[in-house]
C-alpha positions, 0 to 999 in steps of 0.5 A: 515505530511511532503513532501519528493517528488514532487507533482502532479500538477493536480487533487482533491478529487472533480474529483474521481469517483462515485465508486473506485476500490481498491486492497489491496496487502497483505490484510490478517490480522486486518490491512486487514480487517479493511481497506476492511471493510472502504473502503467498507463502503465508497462505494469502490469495493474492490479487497483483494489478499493475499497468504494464502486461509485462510486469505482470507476467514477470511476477506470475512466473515467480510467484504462479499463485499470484491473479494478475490483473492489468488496470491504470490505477489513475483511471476512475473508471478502471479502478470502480471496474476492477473493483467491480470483477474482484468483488464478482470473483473473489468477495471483498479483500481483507488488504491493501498494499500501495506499492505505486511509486518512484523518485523524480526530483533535482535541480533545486526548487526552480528544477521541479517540472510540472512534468515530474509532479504530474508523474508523481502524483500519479502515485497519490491519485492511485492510491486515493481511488483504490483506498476508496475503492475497497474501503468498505471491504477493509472496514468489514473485513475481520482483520483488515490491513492497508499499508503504504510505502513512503520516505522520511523525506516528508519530515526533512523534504529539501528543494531539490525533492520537493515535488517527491516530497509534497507527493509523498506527504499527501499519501501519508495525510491520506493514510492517517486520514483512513486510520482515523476512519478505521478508528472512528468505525470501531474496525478492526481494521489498520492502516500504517505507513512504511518509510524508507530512504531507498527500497533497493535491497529491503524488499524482503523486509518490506514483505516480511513487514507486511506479512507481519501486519496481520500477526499484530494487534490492531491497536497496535499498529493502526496510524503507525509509521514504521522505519523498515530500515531500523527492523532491516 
């Protein structure tokens, strides 16, 4: 684990609440489902949202604790909406698990297609609405979390990835930037950033990783990158 933003200054796991509201942006897949069914056996309220219906009720069937809400993640206007009907039913939520994603690349630097970069910036356009979206509620929840998943080709990008790379370094900047908010606040509140080469295979470490989130201090972990290939 490395720091590369400030920490908060306040908060531990000691102060976190009887029962944690998480929404999971992009919970479709094995990495969804994983971290749903973790979290759910942890005692969370888990709030799954992707875009795909289909997805959704894939992961309800193996996790049926699971409130599955479809909503583009990309659309302005979805995301002030669903925003709107969670906070109506649920209250604020205590966690924010970006799991929007996915690779594109090859064909050296003249192969990357504006197709491509548009697909992937997808991901960062989503996270940076919902983060938005719920900010307030992790600034004042008693224990608020929000974690990304990224790669270490931010560090070591090459042509051939260079719009996955550029994708997954504005969604890092953009964490660390909300670390330093949370900081700045005084919450007890962190955002942290996990990486890895390939998720296939390591969905269950990335679930036991978030779970483990609200079991640490704070300081600990605000602004923290962590490798989930070294706890695999």
């Amino acid at each position: 684990m490395s720091d590369s933003a400030p920490m908060a200054s306040t908060g531990s796991a000691a102060d976190s609440p009887t029962i944690r509201t998480v929404l999971l942006a992009g919970a479709s897949g094995a990495s969804g489902v994983a971290v749903a069914r973790a979290l759910a056996a942890d005692g969370a309220r888990v709030l799954a949202v992707a875009r795909s219906q289909e997805h959704l009720d894939a992961l309800v069937a193996q996790v049926p604790e699971a409130d599955a809400r479809r909503c583009d993640l990309t659309d302005p206007s979805a995301v002030a909406e669903l925003a709107m009907r969670i906070h109506v039913k649920f209250g604020a939520i205590d966690g924010l698990i970006h799991l929007v994603g996915g690779w594109r690349g090859g064909g050296g630097l003249t192969g990357q297609s504006d197709e491509d970069w548009e697909a992937l910036e997808q991901s960062f356009t989503a996270l940076r609405l919902t983060s938005r979206a719920f900010y307030d509620d992790l600034v004042g929840s008693s224990a608020g979390r929000l974690a990304i998943v990224s790669s270490p080709v931010v560090e070591h990008p090459t042509a051939g990835g260079a719009n996955y790379a550029a994708a997954k370094a504005a969604a890092e900047t953009w964490t660390r930037a909300i670390a330093q908010g949370f900081g700045k606040a005084g919450a007890p509140a962190a955002a942290v950033i996990f990486r890895v080469q390939a998720l296939a295979g390591l969905e269950e470490t990335l679930a036991a990783s978030v779970v483990d989130l609200w079991a640490a201090d704070t300081t600990s972990v605000n602004g923290a990158i962590i490798d989930l290939s070294a706890t695999a």
